[in-house]
PDBQT receptor file of N, H, CA, C and O in Angstrom, charges set to zero:
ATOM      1  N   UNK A   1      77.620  88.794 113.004  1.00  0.00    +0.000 N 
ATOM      2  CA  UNK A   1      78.113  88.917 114.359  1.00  0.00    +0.000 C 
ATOM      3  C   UNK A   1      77.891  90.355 114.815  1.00  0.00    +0.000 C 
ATOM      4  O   UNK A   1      77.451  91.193 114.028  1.00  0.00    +0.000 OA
ATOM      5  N   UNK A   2      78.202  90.658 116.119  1.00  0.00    +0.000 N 
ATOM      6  H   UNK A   2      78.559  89.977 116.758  1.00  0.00    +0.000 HD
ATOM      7  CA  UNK A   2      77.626  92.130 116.218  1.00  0.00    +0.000 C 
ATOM      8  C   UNK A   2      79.191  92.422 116.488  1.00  0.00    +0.000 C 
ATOM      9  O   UNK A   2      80.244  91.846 116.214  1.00  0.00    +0.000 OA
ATOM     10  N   UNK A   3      78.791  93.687 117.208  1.00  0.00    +0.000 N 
ATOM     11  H   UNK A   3      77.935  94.154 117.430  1.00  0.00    +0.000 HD
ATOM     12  CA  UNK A   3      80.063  95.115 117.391  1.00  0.00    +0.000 C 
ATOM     13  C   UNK A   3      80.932  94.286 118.136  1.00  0.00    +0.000 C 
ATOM     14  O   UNK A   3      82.144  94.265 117.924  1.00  0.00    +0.000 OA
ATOM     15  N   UNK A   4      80.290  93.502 119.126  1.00  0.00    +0.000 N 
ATOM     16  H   UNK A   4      79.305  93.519 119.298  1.00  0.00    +0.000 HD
ATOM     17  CA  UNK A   4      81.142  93.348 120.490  1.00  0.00    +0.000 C 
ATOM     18  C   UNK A   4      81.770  92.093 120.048  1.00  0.00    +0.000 C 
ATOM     19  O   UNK A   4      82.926  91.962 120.450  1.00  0.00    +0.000 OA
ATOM     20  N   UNK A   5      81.111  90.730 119.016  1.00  0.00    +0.000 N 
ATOM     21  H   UNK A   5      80.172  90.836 118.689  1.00  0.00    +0.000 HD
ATOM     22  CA  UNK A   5      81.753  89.801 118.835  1.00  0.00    +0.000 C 
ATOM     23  C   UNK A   5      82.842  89.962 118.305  1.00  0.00    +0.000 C 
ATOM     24  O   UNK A   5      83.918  89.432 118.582  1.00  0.00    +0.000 OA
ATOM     25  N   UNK A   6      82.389  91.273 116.923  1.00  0.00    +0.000 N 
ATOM     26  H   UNK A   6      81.515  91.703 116.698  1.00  0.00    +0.000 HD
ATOM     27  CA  UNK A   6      83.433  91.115 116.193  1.00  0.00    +0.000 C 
ATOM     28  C   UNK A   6      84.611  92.154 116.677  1.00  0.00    +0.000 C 
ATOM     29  O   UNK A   6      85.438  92.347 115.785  1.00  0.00    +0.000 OA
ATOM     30  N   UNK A   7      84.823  92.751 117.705  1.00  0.00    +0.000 N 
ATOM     31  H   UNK A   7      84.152  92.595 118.429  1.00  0.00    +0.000 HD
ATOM     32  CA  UNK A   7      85.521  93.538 118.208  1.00  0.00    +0.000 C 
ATOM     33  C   UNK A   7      86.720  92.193 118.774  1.00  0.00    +0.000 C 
ATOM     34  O   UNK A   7      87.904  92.101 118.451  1.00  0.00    +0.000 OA
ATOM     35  N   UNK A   8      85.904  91.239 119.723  1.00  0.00    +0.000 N 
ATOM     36  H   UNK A   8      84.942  91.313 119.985  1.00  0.00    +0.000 HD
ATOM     37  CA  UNK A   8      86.560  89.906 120.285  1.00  0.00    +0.000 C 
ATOM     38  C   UNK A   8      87.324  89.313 119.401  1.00  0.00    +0.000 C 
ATOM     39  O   UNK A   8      88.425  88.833 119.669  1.00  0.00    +0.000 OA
ATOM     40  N   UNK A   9      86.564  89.306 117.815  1.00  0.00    +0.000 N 
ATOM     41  H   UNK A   9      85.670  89.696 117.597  1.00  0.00    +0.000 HD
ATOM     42  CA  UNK A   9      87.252  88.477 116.590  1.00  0.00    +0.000 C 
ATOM     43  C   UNK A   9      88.309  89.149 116.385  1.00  0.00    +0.000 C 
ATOM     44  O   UNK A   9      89.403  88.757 116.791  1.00  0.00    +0.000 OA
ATOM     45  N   UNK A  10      88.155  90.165 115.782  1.00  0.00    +0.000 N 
ATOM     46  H   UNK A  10      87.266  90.483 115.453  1.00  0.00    +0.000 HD
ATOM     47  CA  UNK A  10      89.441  90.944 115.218  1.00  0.00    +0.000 C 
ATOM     48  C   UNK A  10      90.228  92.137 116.082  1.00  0.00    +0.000 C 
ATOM     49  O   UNK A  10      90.833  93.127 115.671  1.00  0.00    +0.000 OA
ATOM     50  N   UNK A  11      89.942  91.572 117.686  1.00  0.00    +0.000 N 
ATOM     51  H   UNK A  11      89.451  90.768 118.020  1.00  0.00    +0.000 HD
ATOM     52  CA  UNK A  11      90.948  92.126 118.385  1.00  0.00    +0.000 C 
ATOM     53  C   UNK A  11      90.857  93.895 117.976  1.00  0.00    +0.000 C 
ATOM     54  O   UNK A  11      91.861  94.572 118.198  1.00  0.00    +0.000 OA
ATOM     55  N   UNK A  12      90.064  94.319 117.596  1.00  0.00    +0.000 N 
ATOM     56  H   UNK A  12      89.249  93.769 117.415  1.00  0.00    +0.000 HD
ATOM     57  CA  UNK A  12      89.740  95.864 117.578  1.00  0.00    +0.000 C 
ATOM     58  C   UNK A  12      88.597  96.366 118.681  1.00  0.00    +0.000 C 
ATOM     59  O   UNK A  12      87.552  95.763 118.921  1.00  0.00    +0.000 OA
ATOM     60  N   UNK A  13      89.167  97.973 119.475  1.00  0.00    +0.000 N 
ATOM     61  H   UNK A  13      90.016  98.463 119.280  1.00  0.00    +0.000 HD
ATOM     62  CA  UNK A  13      88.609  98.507 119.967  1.00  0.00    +0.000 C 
ATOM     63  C   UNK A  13      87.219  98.982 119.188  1.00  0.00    +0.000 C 
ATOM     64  O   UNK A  13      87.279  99.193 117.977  1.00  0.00    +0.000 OA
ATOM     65  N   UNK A  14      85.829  99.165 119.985  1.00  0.00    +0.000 N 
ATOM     66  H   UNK A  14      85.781  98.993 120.969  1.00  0.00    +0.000 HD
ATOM     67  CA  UNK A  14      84.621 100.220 118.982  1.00  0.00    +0.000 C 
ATOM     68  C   UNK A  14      84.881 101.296 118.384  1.00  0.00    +0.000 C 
ATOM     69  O   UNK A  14      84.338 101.738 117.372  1.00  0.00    +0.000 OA
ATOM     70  N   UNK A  15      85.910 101.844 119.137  1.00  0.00    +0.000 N 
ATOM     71  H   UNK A  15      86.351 101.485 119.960  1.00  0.00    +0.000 HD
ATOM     72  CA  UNK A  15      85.848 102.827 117.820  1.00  0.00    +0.000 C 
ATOM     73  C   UNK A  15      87.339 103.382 116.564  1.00  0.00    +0.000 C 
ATOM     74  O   UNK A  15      87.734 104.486 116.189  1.00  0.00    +0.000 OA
ATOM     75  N   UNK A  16      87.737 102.073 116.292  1.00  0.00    +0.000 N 
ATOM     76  H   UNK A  16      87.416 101.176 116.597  1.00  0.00    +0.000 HD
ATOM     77  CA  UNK A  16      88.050 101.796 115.293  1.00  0.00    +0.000 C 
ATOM     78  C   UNK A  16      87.222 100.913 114.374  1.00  0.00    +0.000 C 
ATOM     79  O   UNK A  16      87.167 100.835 113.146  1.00  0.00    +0.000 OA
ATOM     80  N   UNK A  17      86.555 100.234 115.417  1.00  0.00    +0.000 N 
ATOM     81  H   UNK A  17      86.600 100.298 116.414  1.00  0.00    +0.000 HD
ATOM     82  CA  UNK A  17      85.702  99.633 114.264  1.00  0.00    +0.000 C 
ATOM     83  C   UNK A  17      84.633 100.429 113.702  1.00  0.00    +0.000 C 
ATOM     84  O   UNK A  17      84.378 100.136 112.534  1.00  0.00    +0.000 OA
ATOM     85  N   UNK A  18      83.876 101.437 114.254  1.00  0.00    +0.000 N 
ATOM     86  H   UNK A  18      84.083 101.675 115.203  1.00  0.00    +0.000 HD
ATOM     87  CA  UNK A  18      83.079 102.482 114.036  1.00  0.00    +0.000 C 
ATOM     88  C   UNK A  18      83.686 103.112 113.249  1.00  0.00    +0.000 C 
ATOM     89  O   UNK A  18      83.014 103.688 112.394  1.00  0.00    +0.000 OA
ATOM     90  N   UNK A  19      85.154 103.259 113.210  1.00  0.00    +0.000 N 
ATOM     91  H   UNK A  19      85.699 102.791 113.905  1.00  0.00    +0.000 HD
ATOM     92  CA  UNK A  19      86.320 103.969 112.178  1.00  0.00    +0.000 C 
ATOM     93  C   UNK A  19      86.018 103.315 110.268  1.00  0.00    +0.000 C 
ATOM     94  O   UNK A  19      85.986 103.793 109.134  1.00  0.00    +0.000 OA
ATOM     95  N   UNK A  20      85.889 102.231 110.820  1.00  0.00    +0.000 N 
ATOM     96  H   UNK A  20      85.915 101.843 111.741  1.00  0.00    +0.000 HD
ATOM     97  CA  UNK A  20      86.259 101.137 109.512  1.00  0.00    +0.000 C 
ATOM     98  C   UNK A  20      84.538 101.397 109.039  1.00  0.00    +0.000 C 
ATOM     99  O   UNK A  20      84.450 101.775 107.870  1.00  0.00    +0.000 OA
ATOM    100  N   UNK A  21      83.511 101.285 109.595  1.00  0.00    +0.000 N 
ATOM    101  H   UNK A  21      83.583 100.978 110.544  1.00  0.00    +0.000 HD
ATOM    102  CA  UNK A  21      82.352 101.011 108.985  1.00  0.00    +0.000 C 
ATOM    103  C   UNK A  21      81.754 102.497 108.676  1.00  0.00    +0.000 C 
ATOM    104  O   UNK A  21      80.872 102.526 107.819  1.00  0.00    +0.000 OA
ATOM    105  N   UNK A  22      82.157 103.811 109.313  1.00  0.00    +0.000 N 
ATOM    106  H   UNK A  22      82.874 103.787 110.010  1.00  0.00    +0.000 HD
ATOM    107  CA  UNK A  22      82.423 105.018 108.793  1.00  0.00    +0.000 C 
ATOM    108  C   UNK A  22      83.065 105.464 107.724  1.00  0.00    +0.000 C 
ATOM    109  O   UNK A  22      82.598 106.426 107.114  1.00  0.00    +0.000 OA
ATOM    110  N   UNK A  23      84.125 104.911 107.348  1.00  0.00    +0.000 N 
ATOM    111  H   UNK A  23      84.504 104.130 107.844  1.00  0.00    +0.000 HD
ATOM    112  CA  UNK A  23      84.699 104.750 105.565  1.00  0.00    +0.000 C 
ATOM    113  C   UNK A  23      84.279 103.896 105.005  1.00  0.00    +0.000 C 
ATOM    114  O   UNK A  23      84.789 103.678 103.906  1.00  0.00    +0.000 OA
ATOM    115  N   UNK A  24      83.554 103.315 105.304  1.00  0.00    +0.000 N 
ATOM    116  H   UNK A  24      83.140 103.492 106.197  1.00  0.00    +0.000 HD
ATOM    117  CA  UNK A  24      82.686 102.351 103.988  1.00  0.00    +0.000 C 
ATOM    118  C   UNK A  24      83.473 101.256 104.037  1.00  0.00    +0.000 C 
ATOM    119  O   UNK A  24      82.968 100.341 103.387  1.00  0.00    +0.000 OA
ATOM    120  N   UNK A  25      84.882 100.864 104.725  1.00  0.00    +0.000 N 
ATOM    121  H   UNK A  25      85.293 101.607 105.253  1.00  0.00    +0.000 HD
ATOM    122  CA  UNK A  25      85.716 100.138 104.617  1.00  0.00    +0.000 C 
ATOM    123  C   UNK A  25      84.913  98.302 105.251  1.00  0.00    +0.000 C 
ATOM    124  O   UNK A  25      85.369  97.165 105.122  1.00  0.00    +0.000 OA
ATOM    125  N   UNK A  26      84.065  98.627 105.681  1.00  0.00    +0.000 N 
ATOM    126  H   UNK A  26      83.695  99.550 105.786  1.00  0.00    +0.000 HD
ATOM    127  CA  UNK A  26      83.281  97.199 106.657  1.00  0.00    +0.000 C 
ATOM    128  C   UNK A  26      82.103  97.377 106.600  1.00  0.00    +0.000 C 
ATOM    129  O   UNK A  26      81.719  98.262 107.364  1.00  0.00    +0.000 OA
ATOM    130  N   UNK A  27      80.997  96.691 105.738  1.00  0.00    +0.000 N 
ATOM    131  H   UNK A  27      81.309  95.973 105.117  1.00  0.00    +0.000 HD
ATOM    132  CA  UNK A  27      79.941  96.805 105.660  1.00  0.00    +0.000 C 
ATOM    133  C   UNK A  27      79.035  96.415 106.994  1.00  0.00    +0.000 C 
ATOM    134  O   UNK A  27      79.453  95.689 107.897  1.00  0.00    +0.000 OA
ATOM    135  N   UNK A  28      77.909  96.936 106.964  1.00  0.00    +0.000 N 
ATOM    136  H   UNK A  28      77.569  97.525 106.231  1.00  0.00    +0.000 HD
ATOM    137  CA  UNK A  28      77.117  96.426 107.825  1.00  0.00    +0.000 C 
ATOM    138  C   UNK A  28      75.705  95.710 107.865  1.00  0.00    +0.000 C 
ATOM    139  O   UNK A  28      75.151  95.525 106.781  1.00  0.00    +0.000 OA
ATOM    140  N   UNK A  29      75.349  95.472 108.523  1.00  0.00    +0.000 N 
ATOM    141  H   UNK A  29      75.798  95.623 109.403  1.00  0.00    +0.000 HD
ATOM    142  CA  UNK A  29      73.740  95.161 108.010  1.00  0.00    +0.000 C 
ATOM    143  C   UNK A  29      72.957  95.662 109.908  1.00  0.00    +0.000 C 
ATOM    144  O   UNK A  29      73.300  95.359 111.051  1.00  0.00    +0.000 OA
ATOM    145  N   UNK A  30      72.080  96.331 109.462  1.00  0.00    +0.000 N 
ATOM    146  H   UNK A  30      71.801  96.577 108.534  1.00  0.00    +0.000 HD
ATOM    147  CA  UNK A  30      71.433  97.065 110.221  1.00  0.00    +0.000 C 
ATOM    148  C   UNK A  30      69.772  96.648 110.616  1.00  0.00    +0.000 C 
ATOM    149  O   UNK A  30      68.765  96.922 109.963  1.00  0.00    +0.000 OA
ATOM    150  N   UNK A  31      69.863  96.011 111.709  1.00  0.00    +0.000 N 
ATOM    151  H   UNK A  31      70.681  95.788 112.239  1.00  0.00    +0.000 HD
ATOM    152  CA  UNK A  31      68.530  95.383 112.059  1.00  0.00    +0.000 C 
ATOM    153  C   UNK A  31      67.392  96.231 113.445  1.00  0.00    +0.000 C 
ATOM    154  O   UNK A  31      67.206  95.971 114.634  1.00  0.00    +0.000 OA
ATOM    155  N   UNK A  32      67.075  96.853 112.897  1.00  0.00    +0.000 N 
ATOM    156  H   UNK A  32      67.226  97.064 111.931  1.00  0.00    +0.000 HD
ATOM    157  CA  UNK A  32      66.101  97.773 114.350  1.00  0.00    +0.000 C 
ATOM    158  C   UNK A  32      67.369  98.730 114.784  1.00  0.00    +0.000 C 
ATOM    159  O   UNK A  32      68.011  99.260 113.877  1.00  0.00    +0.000 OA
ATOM    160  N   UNK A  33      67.715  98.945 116.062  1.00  0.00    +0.000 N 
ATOM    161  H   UNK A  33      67.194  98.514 116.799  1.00  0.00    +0.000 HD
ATOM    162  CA  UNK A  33      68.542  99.873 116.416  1.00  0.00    +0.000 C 
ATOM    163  C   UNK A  33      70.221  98.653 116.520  1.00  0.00    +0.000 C 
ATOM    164  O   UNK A  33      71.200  99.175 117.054  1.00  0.00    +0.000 OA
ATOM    165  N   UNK A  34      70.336  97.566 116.143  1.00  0.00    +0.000 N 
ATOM    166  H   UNK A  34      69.541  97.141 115.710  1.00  0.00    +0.000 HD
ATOM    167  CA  UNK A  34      71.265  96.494 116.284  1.00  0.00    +0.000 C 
ATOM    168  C   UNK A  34      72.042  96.586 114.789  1.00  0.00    +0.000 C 
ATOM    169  O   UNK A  34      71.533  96.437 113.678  1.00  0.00    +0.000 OA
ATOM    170  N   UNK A  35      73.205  96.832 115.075  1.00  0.00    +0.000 N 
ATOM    171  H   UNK A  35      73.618  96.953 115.978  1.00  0.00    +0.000 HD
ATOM    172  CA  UNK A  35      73.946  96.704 114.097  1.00  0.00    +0.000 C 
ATOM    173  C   UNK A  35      74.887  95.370 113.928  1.00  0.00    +0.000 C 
ATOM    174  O   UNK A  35      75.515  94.959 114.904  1.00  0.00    +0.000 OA
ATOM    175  N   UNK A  36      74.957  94.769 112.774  1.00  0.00    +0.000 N 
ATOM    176  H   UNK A  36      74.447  95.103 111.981  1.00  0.00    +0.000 HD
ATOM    177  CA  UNK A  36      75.521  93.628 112.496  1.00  0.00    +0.000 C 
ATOM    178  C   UNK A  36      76.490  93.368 111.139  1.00  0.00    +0.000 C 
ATOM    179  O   UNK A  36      76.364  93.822 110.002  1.00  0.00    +0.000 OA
ATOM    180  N   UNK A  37      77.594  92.384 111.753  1.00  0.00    +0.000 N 
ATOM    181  H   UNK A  37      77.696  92.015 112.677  1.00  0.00    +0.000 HD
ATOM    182  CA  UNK A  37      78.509  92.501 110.589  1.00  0.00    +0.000 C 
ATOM    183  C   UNK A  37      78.610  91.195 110.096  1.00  0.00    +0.000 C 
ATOM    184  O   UNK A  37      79.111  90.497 110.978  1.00  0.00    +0.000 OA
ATOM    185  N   UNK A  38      78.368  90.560 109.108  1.00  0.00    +0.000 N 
ATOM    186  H   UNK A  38      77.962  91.127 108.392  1.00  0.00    +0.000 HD
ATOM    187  CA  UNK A  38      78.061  89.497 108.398  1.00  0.00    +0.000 C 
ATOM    188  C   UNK A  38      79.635  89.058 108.296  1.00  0.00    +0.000 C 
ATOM    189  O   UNK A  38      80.589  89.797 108.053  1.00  0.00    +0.000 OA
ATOM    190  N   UNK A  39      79.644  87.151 108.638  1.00  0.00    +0.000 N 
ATOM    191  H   UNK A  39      78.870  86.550 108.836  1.00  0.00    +0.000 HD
ATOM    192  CA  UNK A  39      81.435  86.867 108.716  1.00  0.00    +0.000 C 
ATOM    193  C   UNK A  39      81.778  86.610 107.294  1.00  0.00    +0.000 C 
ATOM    194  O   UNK A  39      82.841  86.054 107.015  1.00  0.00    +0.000 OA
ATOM    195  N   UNK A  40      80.967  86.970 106.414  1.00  0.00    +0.000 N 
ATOM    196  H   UNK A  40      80.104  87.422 106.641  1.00  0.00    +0.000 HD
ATOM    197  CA  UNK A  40      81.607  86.942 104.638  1.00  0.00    +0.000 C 
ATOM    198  C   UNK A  40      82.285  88.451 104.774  1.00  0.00    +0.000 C 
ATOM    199  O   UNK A  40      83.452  88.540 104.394  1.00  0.00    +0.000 OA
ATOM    200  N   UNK A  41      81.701  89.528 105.239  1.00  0.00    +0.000 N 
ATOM    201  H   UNK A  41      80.752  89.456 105.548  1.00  0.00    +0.000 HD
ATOM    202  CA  UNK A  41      82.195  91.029 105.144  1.00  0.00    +0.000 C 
ATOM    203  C   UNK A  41      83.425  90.794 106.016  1.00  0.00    +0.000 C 
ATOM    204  O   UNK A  41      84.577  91.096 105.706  1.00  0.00    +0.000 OA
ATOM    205  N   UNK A  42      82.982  90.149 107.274  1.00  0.00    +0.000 N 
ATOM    206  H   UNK A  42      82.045  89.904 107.525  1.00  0.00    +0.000 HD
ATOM    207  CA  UNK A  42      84.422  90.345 107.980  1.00  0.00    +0.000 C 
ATOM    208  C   UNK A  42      85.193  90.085 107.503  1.00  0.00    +0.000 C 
ATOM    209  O   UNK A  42      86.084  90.929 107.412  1.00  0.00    +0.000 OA
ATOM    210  N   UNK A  43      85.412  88.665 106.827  1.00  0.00    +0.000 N 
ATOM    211  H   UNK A  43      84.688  87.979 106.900  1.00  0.00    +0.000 HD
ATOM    212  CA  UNK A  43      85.971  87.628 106.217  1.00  0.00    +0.000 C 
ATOM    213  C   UNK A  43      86.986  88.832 105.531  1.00  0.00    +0.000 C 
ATOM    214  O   UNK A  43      88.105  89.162 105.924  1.00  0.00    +0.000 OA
ATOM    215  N   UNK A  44      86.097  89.446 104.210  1.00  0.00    +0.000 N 
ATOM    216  H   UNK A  44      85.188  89.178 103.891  1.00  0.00    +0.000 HD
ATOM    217  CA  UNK A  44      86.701  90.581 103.278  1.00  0.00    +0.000 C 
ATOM    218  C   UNK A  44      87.701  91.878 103.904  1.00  0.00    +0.000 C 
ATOM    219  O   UNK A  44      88.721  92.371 103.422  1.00  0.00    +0.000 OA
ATOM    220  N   UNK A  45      87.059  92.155 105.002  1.00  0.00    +0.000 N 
ATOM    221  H   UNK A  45      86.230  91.754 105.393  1.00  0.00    +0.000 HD
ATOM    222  CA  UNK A  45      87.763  93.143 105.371  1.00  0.00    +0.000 C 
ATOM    223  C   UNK A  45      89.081  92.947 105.609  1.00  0.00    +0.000 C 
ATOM    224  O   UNK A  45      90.094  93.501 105.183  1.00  0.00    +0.000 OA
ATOM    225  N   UNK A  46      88.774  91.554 106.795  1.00  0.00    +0.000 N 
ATOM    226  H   UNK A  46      87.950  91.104 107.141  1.00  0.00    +0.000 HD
ATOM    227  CA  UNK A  46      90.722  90.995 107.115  1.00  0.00    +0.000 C 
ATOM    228  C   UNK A  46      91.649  90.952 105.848  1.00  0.00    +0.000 C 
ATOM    229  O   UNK A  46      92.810  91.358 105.807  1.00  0.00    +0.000 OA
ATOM    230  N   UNK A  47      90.768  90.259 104.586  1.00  0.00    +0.000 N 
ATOM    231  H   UNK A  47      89.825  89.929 104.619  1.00  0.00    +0.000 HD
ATOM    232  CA  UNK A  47      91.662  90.150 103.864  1.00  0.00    +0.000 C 
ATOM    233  C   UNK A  47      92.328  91.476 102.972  1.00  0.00    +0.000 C 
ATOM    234  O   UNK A  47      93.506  91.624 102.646  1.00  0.00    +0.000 OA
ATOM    235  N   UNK A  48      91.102  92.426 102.681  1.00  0.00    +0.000 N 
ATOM    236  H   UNK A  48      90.145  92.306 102.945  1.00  0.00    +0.000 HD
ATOM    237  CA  UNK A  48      91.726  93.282 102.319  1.00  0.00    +0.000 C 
ATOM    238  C   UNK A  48      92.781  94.288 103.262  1.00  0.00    +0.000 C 
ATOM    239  O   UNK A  48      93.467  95.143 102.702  1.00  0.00    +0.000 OA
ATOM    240  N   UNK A  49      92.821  94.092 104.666  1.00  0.00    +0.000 N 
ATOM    241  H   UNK A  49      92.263  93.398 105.120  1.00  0.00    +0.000 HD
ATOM    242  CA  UNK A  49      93.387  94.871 105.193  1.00  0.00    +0.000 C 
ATOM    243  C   UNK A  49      94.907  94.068 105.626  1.00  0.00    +0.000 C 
ATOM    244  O   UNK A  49      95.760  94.615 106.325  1.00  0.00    +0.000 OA
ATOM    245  N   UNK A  50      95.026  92.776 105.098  1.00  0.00    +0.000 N 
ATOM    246  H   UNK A  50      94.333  92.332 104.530  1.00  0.00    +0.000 HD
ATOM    247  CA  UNK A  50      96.229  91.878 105.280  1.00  0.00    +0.000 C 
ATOM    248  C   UNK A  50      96.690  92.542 103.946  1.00  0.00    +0.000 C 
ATOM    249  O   UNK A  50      97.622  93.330 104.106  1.00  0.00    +0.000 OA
ATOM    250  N   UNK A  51      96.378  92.444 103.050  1.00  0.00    +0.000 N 
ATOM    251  H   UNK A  51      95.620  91.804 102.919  1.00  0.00    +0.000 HD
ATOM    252  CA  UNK A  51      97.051  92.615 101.569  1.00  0.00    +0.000 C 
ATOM    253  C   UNK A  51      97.353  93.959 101.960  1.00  0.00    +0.000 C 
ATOM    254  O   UNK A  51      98.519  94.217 102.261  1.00  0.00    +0.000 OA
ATOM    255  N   UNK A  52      96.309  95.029 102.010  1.00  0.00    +0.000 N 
ATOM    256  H   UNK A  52      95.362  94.820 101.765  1.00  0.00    +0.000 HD
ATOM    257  CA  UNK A  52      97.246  96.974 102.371  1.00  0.00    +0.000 C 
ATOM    258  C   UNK A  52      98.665  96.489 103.115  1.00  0.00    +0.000 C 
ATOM    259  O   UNK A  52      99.711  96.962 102.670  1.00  0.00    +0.000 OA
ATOM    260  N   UNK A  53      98.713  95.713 104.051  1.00  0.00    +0.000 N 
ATOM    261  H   UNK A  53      97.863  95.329 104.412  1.00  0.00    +0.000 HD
ATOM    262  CA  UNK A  53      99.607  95.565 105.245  1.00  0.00    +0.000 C 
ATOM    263  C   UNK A  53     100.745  94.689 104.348  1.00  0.00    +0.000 C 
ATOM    264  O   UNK A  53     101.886  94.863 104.774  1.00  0.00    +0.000 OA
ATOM    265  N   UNK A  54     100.655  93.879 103.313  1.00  0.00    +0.000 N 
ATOM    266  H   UNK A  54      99.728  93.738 102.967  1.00  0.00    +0.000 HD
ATOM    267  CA  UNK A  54     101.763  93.427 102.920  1.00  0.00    +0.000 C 
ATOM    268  C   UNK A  54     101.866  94.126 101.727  1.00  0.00    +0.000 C 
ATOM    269  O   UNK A  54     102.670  93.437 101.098  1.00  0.00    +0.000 OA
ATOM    270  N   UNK A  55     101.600  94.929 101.120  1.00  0.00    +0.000 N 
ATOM    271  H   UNK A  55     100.947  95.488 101.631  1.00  0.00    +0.000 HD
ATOM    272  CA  UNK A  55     101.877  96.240 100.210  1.00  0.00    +0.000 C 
ATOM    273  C   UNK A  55     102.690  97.203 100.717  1.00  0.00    +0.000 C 
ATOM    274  O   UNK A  55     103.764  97.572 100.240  1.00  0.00    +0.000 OA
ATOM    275  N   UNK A  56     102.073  97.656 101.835  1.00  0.00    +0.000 N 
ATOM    276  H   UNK A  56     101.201  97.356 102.222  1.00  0.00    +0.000 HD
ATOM    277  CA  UNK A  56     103.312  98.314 102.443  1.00  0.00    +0.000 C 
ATOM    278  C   UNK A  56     104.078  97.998 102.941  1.00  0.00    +0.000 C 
ATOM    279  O   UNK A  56     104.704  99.000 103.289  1.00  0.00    +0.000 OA
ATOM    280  N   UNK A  57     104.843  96.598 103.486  1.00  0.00    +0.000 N 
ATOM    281  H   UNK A  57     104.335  95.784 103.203  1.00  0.00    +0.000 HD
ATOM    282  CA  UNK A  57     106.067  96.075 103.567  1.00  0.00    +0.000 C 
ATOM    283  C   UNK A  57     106.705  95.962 102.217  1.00  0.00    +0.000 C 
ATOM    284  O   UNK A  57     107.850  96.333 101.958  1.00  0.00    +0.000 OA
ATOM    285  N   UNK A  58     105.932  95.463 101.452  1.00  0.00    +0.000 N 
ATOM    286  H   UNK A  58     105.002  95.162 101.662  1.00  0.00    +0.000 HD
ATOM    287  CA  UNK A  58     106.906  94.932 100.085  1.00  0.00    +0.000 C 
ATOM    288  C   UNK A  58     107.203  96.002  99.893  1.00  0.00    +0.000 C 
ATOM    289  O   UNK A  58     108.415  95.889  99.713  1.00  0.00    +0.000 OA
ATOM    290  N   UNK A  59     106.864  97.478  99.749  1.00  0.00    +0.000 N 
ATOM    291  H   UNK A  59     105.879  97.570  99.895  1.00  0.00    +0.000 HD
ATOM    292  CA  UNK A  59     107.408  99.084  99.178  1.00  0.00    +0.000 C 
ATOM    293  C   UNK A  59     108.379  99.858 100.159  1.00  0.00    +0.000 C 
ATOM    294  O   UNK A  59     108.759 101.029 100.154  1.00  0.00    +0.000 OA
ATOM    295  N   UNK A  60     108.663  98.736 101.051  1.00  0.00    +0.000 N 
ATOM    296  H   UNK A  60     108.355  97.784 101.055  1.00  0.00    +0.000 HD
ATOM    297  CA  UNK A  60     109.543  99.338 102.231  1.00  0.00    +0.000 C 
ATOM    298  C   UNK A  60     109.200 100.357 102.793  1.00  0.00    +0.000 C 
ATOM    299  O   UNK A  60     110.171 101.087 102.990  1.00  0.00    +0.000 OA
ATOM    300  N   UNK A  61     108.200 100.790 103.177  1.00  0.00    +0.000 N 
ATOM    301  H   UNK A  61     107.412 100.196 103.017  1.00  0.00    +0.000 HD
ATOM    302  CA  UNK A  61     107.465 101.950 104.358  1.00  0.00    +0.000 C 
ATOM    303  C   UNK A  61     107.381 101.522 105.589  1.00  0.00    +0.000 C 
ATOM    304  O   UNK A  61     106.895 102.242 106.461  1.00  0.00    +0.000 OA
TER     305      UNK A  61
């Protein structure tokens, strides 16, 4: 999917998502000047970023 779908998907502004694929945190795949985010990576990211998010509830922060 690209920047803008997956911005629609996961309800994130560009440049947090530019945030996330700048830490290595969201892979990309890079076609000519088109950048693209594969929905297995997305897939990964939500999940790893649901689990940070219920880690830090369970530790009471």
């Amino acid at each position: 999917m690209s920047i803008n779908e997956f911005g629609a998907w996961s309800r994130l502004g560009r440049t947090k998502i530019y945030e996330e694929i700048g830490s290595g945190k969201l892979p990309v795949l890079k076609i000519g000047r088109r950048t693209y985010i594969r929905t297995a990576d997305a897939q990964t990211w939500l999940e790893s970023y649901a689990d940070a998010s219920a880690a830090r509830i369970g530790s009471g922060r």
